[in-house]
Biotite code that builds the C-alpha atoms (Angstrom):
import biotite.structure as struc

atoms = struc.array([
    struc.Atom([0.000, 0.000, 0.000], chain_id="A", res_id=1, res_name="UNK", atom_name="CA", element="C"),
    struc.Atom([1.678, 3.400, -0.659], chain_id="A", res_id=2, res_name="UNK", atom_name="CA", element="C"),
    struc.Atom([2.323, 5.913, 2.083], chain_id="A", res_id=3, res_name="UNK", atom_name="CA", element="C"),
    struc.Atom([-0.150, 8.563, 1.387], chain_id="A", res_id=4, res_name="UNK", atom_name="CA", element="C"),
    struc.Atom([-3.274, 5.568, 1.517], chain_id="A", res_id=5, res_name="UNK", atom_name="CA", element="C"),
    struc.Atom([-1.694, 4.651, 4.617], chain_id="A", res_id=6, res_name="UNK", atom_name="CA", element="C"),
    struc.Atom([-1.532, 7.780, 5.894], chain_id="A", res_id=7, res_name="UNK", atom_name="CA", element="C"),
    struc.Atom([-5.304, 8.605, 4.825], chain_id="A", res_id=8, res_name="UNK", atom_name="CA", element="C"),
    struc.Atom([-6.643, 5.642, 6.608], chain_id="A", res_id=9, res_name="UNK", atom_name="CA", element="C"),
    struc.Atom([-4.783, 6.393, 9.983], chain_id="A", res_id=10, res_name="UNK", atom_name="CA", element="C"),
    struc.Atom([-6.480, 9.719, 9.673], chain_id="A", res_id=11, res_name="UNK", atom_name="CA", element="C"),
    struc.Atom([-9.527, 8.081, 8.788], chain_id="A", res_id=12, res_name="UNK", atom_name="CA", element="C"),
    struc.Atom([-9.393, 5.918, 11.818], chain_id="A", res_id=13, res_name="UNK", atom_name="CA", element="C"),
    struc.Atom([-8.425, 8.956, 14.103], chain_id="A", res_id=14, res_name="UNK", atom_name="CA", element="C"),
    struc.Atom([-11.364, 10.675, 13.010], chain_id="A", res_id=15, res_name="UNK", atom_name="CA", element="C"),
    struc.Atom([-13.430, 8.225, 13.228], chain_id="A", res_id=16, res_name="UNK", atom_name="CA", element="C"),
    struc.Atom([-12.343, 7.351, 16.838], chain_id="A", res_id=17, res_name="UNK", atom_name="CA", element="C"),
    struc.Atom([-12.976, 10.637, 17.861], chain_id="A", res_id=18, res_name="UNK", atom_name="CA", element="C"),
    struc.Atom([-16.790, 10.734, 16.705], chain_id="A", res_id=19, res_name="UNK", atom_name="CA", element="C"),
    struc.Atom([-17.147, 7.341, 18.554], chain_id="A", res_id=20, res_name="UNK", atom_name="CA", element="C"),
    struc.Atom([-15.659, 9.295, 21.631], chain_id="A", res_id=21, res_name="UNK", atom_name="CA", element="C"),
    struc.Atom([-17.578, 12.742, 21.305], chain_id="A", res_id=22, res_name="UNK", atom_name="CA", element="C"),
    struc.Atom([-20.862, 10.026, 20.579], chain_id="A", res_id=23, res_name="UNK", atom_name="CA", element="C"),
    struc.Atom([-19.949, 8.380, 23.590], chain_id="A", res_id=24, res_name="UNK", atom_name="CA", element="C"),
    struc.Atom([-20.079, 11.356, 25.507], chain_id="A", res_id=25, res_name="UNK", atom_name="CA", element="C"),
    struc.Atom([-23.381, 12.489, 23.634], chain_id="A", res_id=26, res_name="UNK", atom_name="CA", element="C"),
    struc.Atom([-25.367, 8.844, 24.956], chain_id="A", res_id=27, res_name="UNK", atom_name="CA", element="C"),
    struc.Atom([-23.782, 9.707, 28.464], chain_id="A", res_id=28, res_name="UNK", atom_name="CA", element="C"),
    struc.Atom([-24.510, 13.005, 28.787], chain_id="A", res_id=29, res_name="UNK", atom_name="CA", element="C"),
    struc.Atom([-27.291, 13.509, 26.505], chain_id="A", res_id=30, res_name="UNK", atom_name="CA", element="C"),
    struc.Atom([-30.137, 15.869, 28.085], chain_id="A", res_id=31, res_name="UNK", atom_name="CA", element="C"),
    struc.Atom([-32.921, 13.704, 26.552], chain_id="A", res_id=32, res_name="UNK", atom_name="CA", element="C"),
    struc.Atom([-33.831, 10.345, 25.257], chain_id="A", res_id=33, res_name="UNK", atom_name="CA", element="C"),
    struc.Atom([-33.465, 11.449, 21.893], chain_id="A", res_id=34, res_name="UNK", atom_name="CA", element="C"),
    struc.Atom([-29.927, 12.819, 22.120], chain_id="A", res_id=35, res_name="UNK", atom_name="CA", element="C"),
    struc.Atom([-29.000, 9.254, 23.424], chain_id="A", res_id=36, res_name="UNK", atom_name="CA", element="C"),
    struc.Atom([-31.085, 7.763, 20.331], chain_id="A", res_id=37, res_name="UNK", atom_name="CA", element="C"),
    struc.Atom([-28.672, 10.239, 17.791], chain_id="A", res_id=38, res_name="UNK", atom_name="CA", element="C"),
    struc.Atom([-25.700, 9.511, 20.049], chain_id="A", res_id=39, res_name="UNK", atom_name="CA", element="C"),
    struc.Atom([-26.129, 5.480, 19.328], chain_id="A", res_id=40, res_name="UNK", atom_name="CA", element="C"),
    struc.Atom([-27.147, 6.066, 15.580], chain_id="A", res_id=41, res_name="UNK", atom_name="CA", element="C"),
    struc.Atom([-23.577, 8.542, 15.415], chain_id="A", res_id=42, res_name="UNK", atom_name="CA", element="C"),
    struc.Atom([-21.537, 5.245, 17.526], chain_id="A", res_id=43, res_name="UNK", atom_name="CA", element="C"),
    struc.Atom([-22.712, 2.381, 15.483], chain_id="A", res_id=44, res_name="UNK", atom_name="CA", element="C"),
    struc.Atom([-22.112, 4.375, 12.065], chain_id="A", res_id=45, res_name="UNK", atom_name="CA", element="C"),
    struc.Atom([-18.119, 5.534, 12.878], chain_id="A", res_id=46, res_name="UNK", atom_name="CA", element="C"),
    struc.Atom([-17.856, 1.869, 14.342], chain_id="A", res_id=47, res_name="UNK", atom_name="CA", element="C"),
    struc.Atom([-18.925, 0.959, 11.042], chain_id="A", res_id=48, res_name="UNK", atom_name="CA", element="C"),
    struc.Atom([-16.547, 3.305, 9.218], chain_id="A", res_id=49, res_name="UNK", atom_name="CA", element="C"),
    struc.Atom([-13.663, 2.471, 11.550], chain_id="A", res_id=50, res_name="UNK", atom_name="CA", element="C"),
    struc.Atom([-14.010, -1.397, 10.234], chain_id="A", res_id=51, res_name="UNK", atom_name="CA", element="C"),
    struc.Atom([-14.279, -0.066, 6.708], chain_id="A", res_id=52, res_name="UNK", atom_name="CA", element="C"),
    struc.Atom([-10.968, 1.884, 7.002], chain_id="A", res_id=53, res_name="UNK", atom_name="CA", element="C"),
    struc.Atom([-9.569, -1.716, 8.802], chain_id="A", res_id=54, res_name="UNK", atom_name="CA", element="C"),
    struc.Atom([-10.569, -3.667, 6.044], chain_id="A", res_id=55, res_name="UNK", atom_name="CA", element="C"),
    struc.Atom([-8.866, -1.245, 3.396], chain_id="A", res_id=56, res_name="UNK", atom_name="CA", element="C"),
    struc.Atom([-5.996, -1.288, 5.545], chain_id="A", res_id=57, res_name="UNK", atom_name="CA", element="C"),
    struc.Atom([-6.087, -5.233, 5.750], chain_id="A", res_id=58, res_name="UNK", atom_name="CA", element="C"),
    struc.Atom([-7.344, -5.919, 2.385], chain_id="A", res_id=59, res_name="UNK", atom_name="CA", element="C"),
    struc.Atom([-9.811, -8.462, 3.607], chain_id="A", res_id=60, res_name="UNK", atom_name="CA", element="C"),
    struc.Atom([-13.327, -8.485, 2.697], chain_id="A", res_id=61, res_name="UNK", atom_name="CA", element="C"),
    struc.Atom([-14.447, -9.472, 5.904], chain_id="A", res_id=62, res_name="UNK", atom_name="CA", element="C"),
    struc.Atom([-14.360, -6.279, 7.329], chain_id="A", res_id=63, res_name="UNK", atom_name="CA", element="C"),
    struc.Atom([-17.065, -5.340, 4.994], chain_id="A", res_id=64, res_name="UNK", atom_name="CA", element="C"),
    struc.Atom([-19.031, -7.798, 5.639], chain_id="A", res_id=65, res_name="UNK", atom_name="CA", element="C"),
    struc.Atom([-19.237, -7.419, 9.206], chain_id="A", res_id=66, res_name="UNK", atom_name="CA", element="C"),
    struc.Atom([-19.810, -3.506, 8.402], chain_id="A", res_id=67, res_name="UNK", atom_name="CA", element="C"),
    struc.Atom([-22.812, -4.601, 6.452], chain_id="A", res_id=68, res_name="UNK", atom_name="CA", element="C"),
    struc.Atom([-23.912, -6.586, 9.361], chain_id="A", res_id=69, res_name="UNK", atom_name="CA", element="C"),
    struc.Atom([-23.442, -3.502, 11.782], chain_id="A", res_id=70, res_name="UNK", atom_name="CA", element="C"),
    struc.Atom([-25.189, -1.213, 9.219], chain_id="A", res_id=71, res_name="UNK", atom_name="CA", element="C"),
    struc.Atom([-28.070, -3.689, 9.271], chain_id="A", res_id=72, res_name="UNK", atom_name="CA", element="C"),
    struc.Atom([-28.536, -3.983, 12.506], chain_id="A", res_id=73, res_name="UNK", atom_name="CA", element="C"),
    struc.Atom([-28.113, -0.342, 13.734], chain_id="A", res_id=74, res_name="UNK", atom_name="CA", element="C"),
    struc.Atom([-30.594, 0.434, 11.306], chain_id="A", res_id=75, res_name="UNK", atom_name="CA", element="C"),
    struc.Atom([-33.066, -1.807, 12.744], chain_id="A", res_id=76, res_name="UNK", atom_name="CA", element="C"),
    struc.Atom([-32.019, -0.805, 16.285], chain_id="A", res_id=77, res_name="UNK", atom_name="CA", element="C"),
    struc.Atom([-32.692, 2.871, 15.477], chain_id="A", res_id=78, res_name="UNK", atom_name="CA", element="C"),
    struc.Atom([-36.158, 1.848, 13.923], chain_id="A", res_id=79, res_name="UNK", atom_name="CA", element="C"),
    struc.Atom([-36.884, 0.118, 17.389], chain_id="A", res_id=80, res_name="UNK", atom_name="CA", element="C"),
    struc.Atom([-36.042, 2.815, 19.485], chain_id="A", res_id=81, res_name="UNK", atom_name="CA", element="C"),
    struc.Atom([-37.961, 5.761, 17.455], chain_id="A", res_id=82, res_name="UNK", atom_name="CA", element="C"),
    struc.Atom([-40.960, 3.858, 17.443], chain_id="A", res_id=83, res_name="UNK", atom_name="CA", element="C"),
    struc.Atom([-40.518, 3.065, 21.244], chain_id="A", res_id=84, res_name="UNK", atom_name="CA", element="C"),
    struc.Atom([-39.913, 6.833, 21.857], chain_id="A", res_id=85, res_name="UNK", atom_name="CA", element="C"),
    struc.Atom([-43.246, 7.783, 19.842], chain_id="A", res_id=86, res_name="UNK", atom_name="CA", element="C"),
    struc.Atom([-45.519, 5.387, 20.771], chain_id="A", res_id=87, res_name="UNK", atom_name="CA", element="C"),
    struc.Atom([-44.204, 3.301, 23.702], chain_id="A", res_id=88, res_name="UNK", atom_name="CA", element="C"),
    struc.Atom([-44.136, 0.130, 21.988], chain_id="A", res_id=89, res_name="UNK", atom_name="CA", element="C"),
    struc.Atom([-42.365, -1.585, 19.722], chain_id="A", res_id=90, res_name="UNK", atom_name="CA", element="C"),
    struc.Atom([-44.534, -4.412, 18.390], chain_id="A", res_id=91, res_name="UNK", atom_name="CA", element="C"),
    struc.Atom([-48.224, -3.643, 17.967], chain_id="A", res_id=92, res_name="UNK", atom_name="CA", element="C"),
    struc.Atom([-51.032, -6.430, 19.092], chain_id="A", res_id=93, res_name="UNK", atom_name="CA", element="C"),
])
C-alpha cells in the first residue's frame, strides 16, 4: 500500500475514533432520550466506518461484511427505538 493511503486511513481511523468518543459522551450526557437515540445512531455508524478503514488497511473483505452486518442492525435498532420513543411500543397487538 503506498504511504499517502496509509496515511489517509490512519487519519480516517483517528477521526473516526474521535466521533465514537464525542458520541460516547453524547449517549452519556445527553439531556434527553433522543440525544442518546442520535448519540447510538452517530456510535454504530463511525464503528462501522472504523471497520471499513480496517478492512482497506487489511485488504480483507471481511471487514465489509461485518460492516454490512453492523449497518443492518443499527438500522433496525434505530427503527426500534424511534418507534418506542413515539408510541411506547415496539410491536403492535
Amino acid at each position: 500500500m503506498s504511504r499517502l493511503i496509509d496515511y489517509a486511513a490512519w487519519f480516517a481511523a483517528a477521526c473516526a475514533g474521535l466521533g465514537m468518543l464525542l458520541a460516547t459522551w453524547r449517549v452519556i450526557r445527553g439531556p434527553a432520550a433522543q440525544d442518546r437515540v442520535l448519540g447510538l445512531d452517530t456510535l454504530y455508524v463511525n464503528g462501522m466506518l472504523t471497520l471499513l478503514v480496517l478492512g482497506i488497511r487489511a485488504g480483507s473483505g471481511v471487514y465489509f461484511e461485518v460492516a454490512l452486518l453492523i449497518a443492518l442492525f443499527g438500522f433496525v435498532g434505530s427503527v426500534a427505538l424511534a418507534k418506542f420513543l413515539l408510541r411506547g411500543e415496539v410491536i403492535e397487538p
